[in-house]
C-alpha positions in Angstrom: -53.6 4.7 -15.6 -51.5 7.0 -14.2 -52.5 10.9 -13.2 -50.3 13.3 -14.0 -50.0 14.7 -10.5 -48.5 10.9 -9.4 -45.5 11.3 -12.5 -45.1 15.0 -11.4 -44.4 14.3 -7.7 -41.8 11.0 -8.4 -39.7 13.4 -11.5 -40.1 16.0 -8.6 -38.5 13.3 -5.8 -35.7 12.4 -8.4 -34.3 15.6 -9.2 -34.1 16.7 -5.8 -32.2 13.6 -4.9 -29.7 14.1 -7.9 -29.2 17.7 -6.7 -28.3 16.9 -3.0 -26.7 14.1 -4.5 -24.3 16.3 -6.9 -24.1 19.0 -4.2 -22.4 16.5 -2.1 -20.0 15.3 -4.6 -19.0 19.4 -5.0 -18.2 19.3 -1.3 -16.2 16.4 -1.7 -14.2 18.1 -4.6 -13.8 21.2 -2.9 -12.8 19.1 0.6 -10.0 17.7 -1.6 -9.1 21.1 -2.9 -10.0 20.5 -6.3 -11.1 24.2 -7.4 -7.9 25.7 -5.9 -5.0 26.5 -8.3 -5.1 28.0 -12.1 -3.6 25.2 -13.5 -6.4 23.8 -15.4 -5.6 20.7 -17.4 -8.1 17.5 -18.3 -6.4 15.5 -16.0 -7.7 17.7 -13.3 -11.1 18.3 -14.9 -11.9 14.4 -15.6 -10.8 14.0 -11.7 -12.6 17.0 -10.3 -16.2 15.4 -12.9 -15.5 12.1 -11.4 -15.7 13.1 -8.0 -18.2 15.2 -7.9 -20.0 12.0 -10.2 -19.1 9.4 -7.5 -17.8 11.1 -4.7 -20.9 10.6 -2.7 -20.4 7.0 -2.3 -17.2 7.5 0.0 -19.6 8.9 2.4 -21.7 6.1 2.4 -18.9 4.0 3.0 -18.1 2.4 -0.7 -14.7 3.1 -1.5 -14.9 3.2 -5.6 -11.0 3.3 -7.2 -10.7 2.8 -10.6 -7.3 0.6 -11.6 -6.3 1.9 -15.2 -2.9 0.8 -17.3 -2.2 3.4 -20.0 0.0 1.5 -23.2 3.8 2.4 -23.2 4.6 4.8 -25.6 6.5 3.5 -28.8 9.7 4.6 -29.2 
């Protein structure tokens, strides 16, 4: 059975590491200028999520790109 000091201390280990881990991805956005500018639209919001999301992994050397075809608009 497991003591609650044991579960405390591993919740405690994974929040710090998703912290420094979503602190990194804000320096990534703001390395690629993402907060600068008013223009706010969701293109730039769903860009500026996703790094901050996955942008640590370029510093660990993955290089995550996403490959997406939209449908032509009908006419």
């Amino acid at each position: 059975m497991r003591t609650r000091k044991a579960s405390t201390t591993g919740s405690r280990a994974i929040t710090i590491i998703v912290v420094v881990w979503l602190f990194i991805g804000l320096a990534a956005a703001a390395q690629r200028n993402y907060f600068a500018g008013s223009e706010a639209t969701w293109a730039k919001v769903g860009t500026t999520l996703v790094t901050i999301v996955a942008g640590p992994l370029n510093y660990v050397g993955a290089n995550p790109k996403i490959d997406c075809t939209a449908p032509k608009p009908s006419r």
